[in-house]
C-alpha positions as CSV (number, residue, x, y, z in Angstrom):
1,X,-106.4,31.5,33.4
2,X,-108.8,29.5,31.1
3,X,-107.2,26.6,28.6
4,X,-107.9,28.5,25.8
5,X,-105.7,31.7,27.2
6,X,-103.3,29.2,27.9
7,X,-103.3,27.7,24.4
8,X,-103.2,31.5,23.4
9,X,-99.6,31.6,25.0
10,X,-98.3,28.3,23.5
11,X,-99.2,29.5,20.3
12,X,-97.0,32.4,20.6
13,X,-94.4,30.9,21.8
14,X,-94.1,27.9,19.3
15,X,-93.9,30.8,16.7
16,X,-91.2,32.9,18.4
17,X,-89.3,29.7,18.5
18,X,-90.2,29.3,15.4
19,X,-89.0,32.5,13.7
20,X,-85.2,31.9,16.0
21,X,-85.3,28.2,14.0
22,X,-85.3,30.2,10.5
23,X,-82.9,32.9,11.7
24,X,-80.4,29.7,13.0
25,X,-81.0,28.2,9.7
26,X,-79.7,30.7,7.8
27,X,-76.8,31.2,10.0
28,X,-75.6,27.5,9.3
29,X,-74.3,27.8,5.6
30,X,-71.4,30.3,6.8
31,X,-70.3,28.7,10.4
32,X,-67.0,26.8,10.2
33,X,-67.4,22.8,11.3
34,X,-66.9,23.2,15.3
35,X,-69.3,25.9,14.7
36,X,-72.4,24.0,12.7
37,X,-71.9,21.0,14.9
38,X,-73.0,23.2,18.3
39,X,-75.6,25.1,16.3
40,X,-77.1,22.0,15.3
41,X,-77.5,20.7,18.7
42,X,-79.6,23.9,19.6
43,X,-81.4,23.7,16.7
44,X,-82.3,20.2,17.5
45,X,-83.3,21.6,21.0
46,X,-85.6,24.7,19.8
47,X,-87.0,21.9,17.2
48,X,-88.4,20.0,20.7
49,X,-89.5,22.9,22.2
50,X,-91.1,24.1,19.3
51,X,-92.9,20.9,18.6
52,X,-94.2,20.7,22.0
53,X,-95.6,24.2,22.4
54,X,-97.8,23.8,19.0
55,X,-98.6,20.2,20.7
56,X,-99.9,21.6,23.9
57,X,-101.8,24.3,22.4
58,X,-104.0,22.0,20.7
59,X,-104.6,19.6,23.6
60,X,-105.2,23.2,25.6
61,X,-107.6,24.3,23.1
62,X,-109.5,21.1,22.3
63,X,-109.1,19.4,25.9
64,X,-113.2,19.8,26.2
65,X,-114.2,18.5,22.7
66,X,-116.4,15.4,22.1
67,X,-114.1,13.1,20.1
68,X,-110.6,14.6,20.2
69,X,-108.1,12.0,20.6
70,X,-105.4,13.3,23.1
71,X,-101.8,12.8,22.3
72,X,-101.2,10.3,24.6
73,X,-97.4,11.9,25.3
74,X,-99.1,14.4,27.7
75,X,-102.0,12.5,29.4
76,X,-101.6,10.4,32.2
């Protein structure tokens, strides 16, 4: 598997976690207090996970270009 097939995969996944973020958002408005306070906390979560995936799949897809800066988070 090539970086770019890779990046391919993080892609999709940062937008099915993506589209579960918007569904979780809409559920908040209605949930009683105990509720909203537990669906925040995996909100918070799939916002990490989320953010990470669309992080890797750039650094996948432009780990071989001239000039890219790396986000230092994910190089040694």
């Amino acid at each position: 598997m090539t970086l770019i097939e890779i990046s391919v995969e993080y892609r999709a996944q940062a937008t099915v976690i993506q589209q579960r973020l918007r569904e979780l958002r809409a559920q908040l408005p209605e949930l009683d207090p105990d509720q909203r306070s537990t669906m925040e906390g995996r909100i918070r979560m799939l916002t990490v996970m989320w953010r990470e995936a669309r992080d890797l799949a750039v650094l996948c897809e432009r780990y071989y270009d001239r000039g890219y800066r790396r986000n230092g988070k994910y190089t040694l």
